[in-house]
C-alpha positions in Angstrom: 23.8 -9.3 -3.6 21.6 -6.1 -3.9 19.5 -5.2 -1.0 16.1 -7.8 -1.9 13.6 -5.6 0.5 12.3 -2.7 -0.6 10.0 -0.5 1.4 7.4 -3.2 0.6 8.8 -6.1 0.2 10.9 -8.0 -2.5 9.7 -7.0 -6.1 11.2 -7.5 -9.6 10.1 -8.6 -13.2 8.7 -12.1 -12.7 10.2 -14.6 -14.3 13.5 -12.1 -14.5 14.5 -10.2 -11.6 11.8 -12.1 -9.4 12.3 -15.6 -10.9 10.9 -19.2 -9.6 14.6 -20.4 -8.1 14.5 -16.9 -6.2 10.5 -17.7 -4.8 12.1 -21.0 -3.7 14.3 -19.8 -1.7 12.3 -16.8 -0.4 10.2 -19.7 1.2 12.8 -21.7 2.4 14.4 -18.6 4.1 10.9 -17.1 5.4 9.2 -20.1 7.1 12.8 -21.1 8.4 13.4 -17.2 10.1 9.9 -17.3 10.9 9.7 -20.9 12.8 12.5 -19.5 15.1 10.5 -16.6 15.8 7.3 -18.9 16.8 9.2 -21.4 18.3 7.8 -24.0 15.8 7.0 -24.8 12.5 4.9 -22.0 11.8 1.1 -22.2 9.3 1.6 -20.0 6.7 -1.4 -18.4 4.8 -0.6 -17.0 1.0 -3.1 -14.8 -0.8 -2.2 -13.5 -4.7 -3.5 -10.5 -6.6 -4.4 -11.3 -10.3 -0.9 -11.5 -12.3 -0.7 -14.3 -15.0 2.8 -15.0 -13.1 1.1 -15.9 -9.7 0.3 -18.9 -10.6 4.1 -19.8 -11.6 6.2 -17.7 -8.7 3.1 -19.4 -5.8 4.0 -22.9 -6.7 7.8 -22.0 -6.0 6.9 -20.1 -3.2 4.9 -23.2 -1.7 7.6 -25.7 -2.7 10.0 -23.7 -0.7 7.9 -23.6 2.7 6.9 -27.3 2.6 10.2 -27.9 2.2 10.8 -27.0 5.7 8.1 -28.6 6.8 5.8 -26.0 7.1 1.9 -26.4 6.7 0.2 -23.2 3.9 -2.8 -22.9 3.3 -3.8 -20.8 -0.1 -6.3 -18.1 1.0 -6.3 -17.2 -3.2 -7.2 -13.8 -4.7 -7.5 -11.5 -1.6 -6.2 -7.5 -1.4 -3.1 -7.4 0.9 -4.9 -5.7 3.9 -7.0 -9.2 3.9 -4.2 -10.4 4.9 -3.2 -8.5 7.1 -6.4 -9.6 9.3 -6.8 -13.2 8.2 -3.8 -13.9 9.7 -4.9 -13.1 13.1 -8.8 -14.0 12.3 -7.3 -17.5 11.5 -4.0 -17.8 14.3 -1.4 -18.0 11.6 2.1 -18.0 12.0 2.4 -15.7 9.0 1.1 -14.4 5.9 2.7 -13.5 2.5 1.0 -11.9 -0.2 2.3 -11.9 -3.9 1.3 -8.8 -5.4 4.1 -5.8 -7.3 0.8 -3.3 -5.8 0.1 -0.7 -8.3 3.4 -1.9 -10.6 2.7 -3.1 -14.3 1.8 -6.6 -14.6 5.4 -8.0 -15.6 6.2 -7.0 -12.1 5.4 -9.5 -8.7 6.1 -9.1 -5.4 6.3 -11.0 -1.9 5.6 -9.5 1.5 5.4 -11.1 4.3 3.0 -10.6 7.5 3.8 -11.2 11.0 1.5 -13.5 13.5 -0.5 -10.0 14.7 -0.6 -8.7 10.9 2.2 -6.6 10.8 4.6 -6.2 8.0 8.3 -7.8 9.7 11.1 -5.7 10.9 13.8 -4.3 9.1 15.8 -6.9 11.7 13.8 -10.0 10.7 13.9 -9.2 6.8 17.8 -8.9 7.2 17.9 -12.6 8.4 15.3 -13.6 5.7 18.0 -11.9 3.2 21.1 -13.4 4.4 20.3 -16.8 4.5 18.6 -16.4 0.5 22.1 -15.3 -0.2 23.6 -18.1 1.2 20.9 -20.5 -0.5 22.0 -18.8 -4.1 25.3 -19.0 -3.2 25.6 -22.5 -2.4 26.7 -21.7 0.7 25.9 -24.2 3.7 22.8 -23.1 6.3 20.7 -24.3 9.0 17.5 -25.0 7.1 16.6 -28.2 7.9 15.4 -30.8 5.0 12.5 -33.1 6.6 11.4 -36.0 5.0 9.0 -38.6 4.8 5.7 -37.2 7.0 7.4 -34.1 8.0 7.2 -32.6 4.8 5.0 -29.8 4.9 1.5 -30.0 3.3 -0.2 -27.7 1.2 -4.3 -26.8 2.0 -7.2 -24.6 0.4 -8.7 -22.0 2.5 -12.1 -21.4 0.9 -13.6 -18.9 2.8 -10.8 -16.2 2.9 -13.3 -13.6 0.9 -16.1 -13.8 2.5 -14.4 -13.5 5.9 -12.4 -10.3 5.3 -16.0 -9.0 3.8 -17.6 -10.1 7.3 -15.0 -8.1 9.1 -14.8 -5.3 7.0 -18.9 -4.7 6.9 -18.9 -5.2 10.8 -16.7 -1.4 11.0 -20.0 0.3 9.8 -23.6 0.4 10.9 -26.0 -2.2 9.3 -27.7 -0.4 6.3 -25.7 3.1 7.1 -24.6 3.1 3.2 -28.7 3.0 1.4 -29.3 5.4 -0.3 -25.8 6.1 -1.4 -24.4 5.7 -5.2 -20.4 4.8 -5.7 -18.2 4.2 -8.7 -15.5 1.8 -8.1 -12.5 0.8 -10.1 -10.7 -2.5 -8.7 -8.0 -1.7 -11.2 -8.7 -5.5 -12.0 -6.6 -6.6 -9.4 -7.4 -8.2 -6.1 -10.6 -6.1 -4.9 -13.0 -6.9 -7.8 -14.8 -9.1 -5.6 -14.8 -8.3 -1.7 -14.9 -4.1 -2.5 -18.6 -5.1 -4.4 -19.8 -7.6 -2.0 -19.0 -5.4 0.9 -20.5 -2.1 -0.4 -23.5 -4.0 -1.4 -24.3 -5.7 2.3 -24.5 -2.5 3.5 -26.7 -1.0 1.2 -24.9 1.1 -1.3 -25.8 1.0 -4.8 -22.6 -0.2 -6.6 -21.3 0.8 -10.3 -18.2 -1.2 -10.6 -15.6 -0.6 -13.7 -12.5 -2.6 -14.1 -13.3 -5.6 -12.7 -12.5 -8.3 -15.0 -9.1 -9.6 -14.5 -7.5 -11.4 -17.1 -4.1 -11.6 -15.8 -2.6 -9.2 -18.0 -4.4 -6.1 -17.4 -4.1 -5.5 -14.1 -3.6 -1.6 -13.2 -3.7 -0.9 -17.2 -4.9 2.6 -17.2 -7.4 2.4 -14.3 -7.3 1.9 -10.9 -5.4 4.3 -8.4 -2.7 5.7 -10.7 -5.3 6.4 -13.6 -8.0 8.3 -12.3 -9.3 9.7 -16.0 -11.8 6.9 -16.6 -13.0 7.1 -12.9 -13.4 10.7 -13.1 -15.4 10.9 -16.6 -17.7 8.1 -15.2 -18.5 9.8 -12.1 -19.4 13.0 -13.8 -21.9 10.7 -16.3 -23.8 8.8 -14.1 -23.8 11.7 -11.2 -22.5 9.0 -8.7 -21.9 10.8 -5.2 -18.3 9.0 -4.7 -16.0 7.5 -6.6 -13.3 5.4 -5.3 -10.0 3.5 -6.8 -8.3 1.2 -5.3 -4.8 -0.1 -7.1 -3.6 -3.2 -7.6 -4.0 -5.0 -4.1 -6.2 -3.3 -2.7 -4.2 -1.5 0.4 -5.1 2.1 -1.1 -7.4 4.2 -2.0 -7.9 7.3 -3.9 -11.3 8.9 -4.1 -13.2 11.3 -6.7 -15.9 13.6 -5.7 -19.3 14.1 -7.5 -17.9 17.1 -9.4 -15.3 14.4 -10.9 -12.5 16.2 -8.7 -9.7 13.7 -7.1 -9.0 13.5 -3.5 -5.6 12.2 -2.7 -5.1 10.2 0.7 -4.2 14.0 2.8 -7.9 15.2 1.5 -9.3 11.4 2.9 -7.4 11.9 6.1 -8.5 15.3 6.5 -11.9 14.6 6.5 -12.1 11.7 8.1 -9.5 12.7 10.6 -11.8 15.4 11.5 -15.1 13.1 11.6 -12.9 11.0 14.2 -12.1 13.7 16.4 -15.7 15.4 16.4 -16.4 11.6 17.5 -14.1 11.6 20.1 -12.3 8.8 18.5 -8.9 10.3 17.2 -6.4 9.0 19.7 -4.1 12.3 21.4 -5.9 13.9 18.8 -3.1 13.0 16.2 -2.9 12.5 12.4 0.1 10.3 11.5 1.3 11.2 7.3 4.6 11.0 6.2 7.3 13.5 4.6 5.2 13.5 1.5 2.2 14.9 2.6 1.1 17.9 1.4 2.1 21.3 3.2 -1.9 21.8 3.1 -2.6 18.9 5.6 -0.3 20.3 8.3 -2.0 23.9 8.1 -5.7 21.9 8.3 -4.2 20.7 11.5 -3.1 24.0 12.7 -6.5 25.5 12.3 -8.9 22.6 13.4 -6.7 22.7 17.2 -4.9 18.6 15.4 -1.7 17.4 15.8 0.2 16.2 12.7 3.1 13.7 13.2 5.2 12.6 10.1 7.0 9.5 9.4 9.1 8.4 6.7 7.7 7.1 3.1 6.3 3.7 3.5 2.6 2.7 5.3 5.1 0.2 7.5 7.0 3.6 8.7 3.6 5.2 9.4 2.3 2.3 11.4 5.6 2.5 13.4 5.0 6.0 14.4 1.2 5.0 15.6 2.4 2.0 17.8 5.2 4.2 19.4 2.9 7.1 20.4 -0.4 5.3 20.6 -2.1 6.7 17.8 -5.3 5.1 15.8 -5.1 6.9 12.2 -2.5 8.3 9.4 -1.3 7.4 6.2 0.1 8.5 3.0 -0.9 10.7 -0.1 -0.6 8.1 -2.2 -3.7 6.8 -0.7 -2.6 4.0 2.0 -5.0 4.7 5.1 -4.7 3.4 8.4 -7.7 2.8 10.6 -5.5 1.1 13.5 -8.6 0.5 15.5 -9.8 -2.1 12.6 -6.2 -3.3 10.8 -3.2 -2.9 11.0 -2.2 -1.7 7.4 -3.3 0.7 4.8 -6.7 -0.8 3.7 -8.5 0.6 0.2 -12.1 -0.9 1.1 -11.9 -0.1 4.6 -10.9 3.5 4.2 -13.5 3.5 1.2 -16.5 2.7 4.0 -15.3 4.8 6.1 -15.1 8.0 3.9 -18.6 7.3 2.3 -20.0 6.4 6.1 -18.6 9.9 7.3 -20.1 11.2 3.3 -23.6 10.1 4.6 -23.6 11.2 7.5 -22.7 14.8 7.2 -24.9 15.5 4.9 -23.0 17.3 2.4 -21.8 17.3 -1.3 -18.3 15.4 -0.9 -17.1 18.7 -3.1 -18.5 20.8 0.0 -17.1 18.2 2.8 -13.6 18.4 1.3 -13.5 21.8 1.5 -11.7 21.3 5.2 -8.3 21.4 3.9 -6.6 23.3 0.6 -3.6 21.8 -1.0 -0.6 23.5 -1.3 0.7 24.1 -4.9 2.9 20.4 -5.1 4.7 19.4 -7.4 5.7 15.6 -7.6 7.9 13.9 -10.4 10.1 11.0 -11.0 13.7 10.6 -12.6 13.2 7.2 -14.4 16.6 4.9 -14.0 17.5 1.6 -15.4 17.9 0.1 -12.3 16.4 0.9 -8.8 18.6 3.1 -6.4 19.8 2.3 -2.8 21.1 4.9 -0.5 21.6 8.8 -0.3 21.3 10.4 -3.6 23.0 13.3 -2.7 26.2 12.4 -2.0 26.5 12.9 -5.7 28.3 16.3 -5.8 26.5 17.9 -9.0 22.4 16.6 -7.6 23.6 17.4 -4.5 24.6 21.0 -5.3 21.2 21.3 -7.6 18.9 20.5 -4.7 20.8 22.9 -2.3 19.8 25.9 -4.6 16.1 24.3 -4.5 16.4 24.9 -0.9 17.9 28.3 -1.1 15.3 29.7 -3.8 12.1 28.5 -1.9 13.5 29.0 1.3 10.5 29.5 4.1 7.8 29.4 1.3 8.1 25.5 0.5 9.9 22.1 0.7 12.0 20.0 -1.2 12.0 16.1 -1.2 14.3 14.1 -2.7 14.0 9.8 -2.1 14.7 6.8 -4.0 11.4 5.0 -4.4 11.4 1.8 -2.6 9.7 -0.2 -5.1 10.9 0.8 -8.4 14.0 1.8 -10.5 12.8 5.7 -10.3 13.9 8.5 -7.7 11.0 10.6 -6.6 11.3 14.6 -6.4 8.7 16.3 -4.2 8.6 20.2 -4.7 6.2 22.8 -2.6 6.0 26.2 -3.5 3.9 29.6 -3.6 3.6 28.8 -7.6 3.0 25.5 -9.6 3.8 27.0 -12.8 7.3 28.0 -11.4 7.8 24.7 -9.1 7.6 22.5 -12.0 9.9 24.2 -13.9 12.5 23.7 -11.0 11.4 19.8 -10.5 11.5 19.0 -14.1 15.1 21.1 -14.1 16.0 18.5 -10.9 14.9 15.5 -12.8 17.1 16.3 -15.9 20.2 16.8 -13.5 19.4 13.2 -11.4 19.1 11.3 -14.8 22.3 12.5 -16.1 24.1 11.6 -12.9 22.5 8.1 -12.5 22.0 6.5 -15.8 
């Protein structure tokens, strides 16, 4: 069977790749794993983004945990990084959130959460694997079957939204936020109710725009990966910030007054520096990943920071802050990580924080962001019929195509070359002295990977 993890969990089509059988068992396998790990039957709390197929793949998902006995309890429409604190706000065993993220709205997914709010090991997901293979397979395993009063129970947990709001208004002053005016777009997915709320409480005057799920149009031309509407309503209504969050909520992009996007290095930039003018950057470090723009690491040069890169993935980037005892990084696409408040990338959190810092100095955001210039990037993806596992390049003829990449930009810039984690498309990351040229070579790239790979 193909690998089922990803860099984020197990996502597929629902209904298809991701079907109710495979749910079942995904349950089964995960409260089983996990129970050894507690040393009981653990409490399991599930929270959903907005997909019409929630509905179906939860009531597999459920079916498989109680069928081990294991108690859930349904915390509803929440953004991931909810999770991530409700299951240590409410001494869970472990959490699983079904959302695909920022994927169309055919696609689910399932991730799981730890006891402390972590996302599991590459270890513990390889045991959740093998025994779903054997499940599929027929083959005998050590999942118990209880009956009668040891079947597990299933219970509501009302209050999950107005918790995570309660935590996440606590990370900011009371009030610090009146005056200000912010656009955001939930990408009608799971923020459309705790990113108002919690902007509101602390006195921000909110203009929301897609926030009316339906089920079906979840990330449909708004939200993180469409930052056009965003941008044109920013401009129109002269709102000092705008923010978009994707699909569940765990990141962030952000658009300045001028309608001008900021990508997550711009957001770590600046608030990486308000942190260390605070005092409050741990070893004076920035944690980003392989992706990050060349710009970032000069910003860190000049401003005395240190800039420590991990590989693709906000679970890599979290690694790298727990092994040297750091408190903030994340990714260009937008996953922030304030580790003194959660423990994964968190769209609303990083959104207070980055208007709190906004007030605070001042300034225009179009003057604040001014700390760090990007690069000339160029970032593209190969689009395959099915997603890839492994090193691309030990395919001779993209192998030889990047090589001359390297050769041509030599000192001047960077080529990146990964298999996304989450979808069937390989991801080419070019820097360079000119965009015009750049592209040419990554859309060049791109040609020669789809040829080899289809």
């Amino acid at each position: 069977m193909a690998k089922l993890f990803g860099t984020d969990g197990i996502r597929g089509i629902a209904n298809s790749e991701l079907s109710p059988e495979l749910a079942l068992n995904i349950g089964r396998a995960g409260a089983y794993v996990l129970a050894g790990n507690t040393g009981c039957l653990p409490k399991i709390l599930i929270g959903t983004d907005t997909r019409l197929s929630t509905d179906m793949l939860e009531a597999a998902l459920i079916s498989g945990i109680c069928s081990v006995g294991a108690q859930v309890y349904r915390a509803g429409v929440i953004p991931s990084p909810a999770m991530a604190y409700l299951v240590r706000h409410y001494k869970m065993d472990a959490g699983i959130m079904l959302s695909a993220s920022h994927n169309p709205m055919q696609d689910n997914g399932i991730k799981f959460f730890d006891e402390s709010g972590y996302k599991l090991s590459d270890s513990v997901e390889e045991e959740i694997e093998s025994l779903i293979e054997n499940l599929l397979a027929g083959k005998p395993t050590d999942i118990p079957g209880p009956i009668g009063e040891k079947v597990g129970r299933s219970f509501i947990c009302k209050n999950a939204v107005v918790d995570y709001v309660d935590f996440l208004v606590d990370t900011v002053s009371k009030n610090h936020l009146v005056g200000m005016k912010v656009a955001i777009d939930c990408a009608n997915g799971a923020t459309y109710e705790a990113a108002r709320i919690a902007f509101k409480q602390l006195g921000a005057k909110v203009y929301a725009i897609h926030c009316d799920p339906d089920g079906t149009n979840i990330n449909e031309e708004c939200g993180s990966t469409h930052l056009k509407s965003l941008q044109t309503y920013v401009k129109a209504y002269q709102m000092d910030i705008g923010l978009a969050f994707d699909g569940d909520g765990d990141r962030v992009l952000a658009v300045d007054e001028t309608g001008a996007e900021m990508d997550g290095d711009a957001i770590m930039a600046v608030c990486g520096l308000a942190l260390k003018k605070k005092n409050k950057l741990k070893n004076n470090t920035i944690v980003a990943t392989v992706m990050s723009n060349l710009g970032l690491q000069l910003f860190c040069e000049k401003e005395g920071l240190n800039l420590c890169r991990a590989l693709v993935g906000d679970r890599y980037v979290i690694q790298e802050m727990k092994a040297g005892n750091y408190n903030f990084g994340g990714e260009q696409s937008g996953h922030i990580i304030f580790h003194d408040y959660n423990t994964t990338g968190d769209g609303i959190l990083t959104g207070l924080q980055l208007l709190a810092t906004l007030k605070e100095s001042g300034q225009k955001m179009s003057e604040l962001r001014k700390v760090m210039e990007n690069m000339p990037q160029v970032l593209l993806g190969a689009k395959l019929g099915k997603r890839i596992k492994g090193d691309i390049r030990q395919n001779e003829n993209i192998d030889k195509a990047i090589r001359e990449l390297e050769e041509k930009l030599a000192n001047n810039g960077r080529v990146l070359v990964r298999p996304s984690g989450t979808e069937p498309i390989v991801r080419v990351m070019l820097e360079g002295p000119e965009k015009v040229v750049i592209q040419k070579w990554a859309e060049e790239l791109i040609a020669v990977i789809e040829k080899e790979l289809q």
